[in-house]
C-alpha positions in Angstrom: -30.0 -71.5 -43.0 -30.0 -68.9 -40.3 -31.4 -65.4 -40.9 -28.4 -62.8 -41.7 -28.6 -59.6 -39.6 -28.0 -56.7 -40.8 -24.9 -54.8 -39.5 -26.2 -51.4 -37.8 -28.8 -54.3 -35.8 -25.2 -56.5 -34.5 -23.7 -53.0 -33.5 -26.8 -52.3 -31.6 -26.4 -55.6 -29.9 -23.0 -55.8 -29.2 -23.4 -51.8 -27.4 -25.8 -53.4 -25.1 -23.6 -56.0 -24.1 -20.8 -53.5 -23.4 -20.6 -52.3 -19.3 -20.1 -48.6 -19.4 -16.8 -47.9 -17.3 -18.1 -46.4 -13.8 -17.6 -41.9 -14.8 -16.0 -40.0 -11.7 -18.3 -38.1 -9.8 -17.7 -34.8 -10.5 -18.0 -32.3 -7.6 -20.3 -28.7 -7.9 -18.2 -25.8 -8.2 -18.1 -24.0 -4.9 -20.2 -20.8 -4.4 -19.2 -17.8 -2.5 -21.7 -16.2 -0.3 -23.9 -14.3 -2.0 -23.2 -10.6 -2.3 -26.4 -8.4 -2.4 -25.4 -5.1 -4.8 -26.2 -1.8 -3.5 -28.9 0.1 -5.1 -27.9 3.0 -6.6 -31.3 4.3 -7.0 -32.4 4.5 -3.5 -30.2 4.4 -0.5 -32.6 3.6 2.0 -33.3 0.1 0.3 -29.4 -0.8 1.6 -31.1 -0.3 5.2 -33.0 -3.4 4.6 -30.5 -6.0 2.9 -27.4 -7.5 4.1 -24.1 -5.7 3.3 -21.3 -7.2 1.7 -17.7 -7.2 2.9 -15.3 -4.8 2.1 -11.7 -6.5 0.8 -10.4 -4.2 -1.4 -11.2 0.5 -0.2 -10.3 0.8 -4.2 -12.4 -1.3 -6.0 -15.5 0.1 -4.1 -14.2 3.6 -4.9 -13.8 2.6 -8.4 -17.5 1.2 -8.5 -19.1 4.2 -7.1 -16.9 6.9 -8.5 -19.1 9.8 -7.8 -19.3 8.8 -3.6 -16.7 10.1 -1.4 -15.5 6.8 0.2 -13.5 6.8 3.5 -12.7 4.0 6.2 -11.9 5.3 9.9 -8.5 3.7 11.3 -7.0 3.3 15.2 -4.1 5.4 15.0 -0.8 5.3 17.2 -0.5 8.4 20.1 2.2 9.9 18.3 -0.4 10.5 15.0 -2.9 12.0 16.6 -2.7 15.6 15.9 -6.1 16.7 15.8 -9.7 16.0 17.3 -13.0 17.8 16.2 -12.4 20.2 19.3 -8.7 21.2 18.0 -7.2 21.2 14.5 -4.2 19.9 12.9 -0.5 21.4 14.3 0.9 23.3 11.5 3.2 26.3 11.1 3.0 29.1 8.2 6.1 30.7 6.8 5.8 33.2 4.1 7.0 32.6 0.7 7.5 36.5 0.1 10.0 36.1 2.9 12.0 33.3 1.4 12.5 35.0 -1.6 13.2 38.3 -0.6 15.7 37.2 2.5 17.5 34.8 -0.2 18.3 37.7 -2.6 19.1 40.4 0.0 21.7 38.9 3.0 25.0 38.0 0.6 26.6 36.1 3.4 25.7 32.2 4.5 25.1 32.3 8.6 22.2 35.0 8.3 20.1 32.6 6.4 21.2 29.6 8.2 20.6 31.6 11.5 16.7 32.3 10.4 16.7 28.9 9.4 17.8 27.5 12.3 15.0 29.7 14.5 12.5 28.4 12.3 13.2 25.2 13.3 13.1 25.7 16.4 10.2 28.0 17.5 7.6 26.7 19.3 3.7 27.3 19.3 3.4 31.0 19.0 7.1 31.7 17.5 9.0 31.8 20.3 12.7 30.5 20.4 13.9 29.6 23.1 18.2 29.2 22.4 20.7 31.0 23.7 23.7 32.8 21.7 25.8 29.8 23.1 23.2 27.4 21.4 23.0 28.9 18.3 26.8 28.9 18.3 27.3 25.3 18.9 24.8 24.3 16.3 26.4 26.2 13.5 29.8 25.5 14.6 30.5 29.1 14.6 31.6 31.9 17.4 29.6 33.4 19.0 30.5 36.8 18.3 29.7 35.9 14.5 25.8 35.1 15.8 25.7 38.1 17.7 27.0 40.2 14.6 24.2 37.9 12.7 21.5 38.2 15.1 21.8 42.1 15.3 21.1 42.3 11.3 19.0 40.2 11.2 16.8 42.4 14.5 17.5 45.5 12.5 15.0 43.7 9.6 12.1 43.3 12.2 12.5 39.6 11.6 12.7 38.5 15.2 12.8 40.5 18.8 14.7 39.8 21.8 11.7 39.1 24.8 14.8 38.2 27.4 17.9 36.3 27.9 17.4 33.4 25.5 14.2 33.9 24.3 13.5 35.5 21.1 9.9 36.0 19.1 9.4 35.6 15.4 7.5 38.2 13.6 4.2 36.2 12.4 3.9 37.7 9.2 7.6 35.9 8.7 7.5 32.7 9.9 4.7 31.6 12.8 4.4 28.3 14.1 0.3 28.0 14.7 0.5 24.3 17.1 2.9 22.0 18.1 1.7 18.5 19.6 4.2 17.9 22.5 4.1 13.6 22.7 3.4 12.3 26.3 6.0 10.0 28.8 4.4 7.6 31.1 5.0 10.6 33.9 3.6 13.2 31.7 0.5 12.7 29.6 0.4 14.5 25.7 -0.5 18.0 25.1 -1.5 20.0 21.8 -0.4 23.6 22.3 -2.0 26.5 19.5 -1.4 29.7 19.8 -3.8 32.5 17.3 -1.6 34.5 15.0 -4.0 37.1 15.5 -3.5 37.3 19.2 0.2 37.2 19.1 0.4 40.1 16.6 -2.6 42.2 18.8 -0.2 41.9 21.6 2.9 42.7 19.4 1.7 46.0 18.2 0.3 47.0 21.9 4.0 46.9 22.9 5.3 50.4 22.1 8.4 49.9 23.4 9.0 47.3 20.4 10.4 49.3 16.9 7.8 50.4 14.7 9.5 47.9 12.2 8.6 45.2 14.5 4.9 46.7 15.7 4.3 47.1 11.5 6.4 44.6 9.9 7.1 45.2 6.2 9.2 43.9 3.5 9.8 47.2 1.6 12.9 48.4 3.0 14.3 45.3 1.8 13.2 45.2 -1.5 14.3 48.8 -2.0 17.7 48.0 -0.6 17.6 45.1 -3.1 17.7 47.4 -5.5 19.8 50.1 -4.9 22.2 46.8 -3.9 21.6 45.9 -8.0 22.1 49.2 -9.0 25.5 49.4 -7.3 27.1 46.4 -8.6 25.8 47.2 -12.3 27.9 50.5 -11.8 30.7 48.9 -10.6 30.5 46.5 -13.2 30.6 48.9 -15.8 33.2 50.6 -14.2 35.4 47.9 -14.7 34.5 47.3 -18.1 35.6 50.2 -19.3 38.6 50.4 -17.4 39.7 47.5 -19.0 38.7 49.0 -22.0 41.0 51.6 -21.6 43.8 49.7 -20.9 43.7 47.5 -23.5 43.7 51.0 -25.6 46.6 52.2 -24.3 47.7 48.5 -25.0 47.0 49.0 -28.6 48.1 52.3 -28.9 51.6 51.6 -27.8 
């Protein structure tokens, strides 16, 4: 009679008997090259150790938050409006002036009439439009621009230098540069004119008013005022007449 095995010694024997079924190979996770970190300690160690690639300006901002990070850019022709030899184009128009033209002129073309010369002033605040021009822009006659342009002379705002040329007062409005794009016949040019020069040579010019020489906003906020003061007593006055009358109203 034949030995009996036990069972956990037939289970050992029938696992060696079993073929294993053949695994598939699995492949190594791919690596990306590696990225050496920069050392915040000591700059000069980056010197010596390869640099990593920049994909993403922000995340390298957000990792060094206390470094000023900037990446240099070709731009077209038409951006470029400053070098290290000459500064941005930019004009400067007084806020004081805004707000004081805005309450004093009651009727709409003086304020579109400054407006429009403010558009259109080139470097050093000259405008170069005629009555005609002006006319035909605001869709207006010309006699109303002329009637416009006189008050708004009287202020010191702008001066006449000849036929179709006028001059902004650079305390009011002063356009600093203009960047004039080039043509293929005609290359680019950046034009800047000083404020300080232009109003040296203004005041020199004693035949110009003293309000142009000396520009100041005074006059109009005093006429402001006594402009105020007016309607409030005109307002009253009307007030009480119709107080009166609705006395004489009652009365009867």
């Amino acid at each position: 009679m034949a030995d009996i095995l036990p069972v956990s010694k037939i289970r050992e024997v029938e696992s060696s008997l079993v073929t294993p079924e053949p695994q598939p190979r699995r492949s190594a996770p791919k690596r990306g090259p590696r990225r050496t970190k920069l050392p915040l300690g000591n700059e000069i160690q980056a010197w010596s150790k390869p640099a990593r690639p920049v994909e993403d300006l922000d995340a390298v901002a957000r990792r060094y938050p206390r470094r000023k990070v900037s990446i240099s850019g070709e731009r077209k022709p038409m951006e470029v409006y400053d070098t290290p030899e000459r500064p941005k184009a930019f004009s400067m128009d007084s806020l004081e002036f805004f707000f004081l033209i805005a309450q004093y002129f009651r009727e709409a073309l003086p304020l579109r009439l400054i407006l429009l010369m403010i558009a259109c002033q080139k470097a050093g605040g000259q405008i170069r439009l005629t009555q005609e021009e002006m006319a035909t822009v605001l869709d207006v006659p010309r006699a109303k621009i002329n009637e416009a342009l006189q008050e708004i002379m009287g202020h010191g705002i702008v001066f006449k230098v000849r036929r179709g040329v006028y001059q902004f007062n650079p305390p009011y409005s002063y356009r600093v540069a203009e960047f004039i794009p080039g043509t293929e016949l005609v290359e680019a040019e950046y034009v800047q004119v000083d404020q300080d020069k232009t109003i040296a040579k203004i005041r020199k010019d004693e035949s110009l008013p003293d309000l142009v020489r000396f520009p100041s906003l005074d006059h109009m906020r005093e006429a402001i005022e006594e402009l105020r003061k007016k309607r409030a007593e005109e307002r009253a006055a009307r007030r009480w007449a119709r107080a009166q009358r609705h006395e004489e109203g009652s009365a009867q």
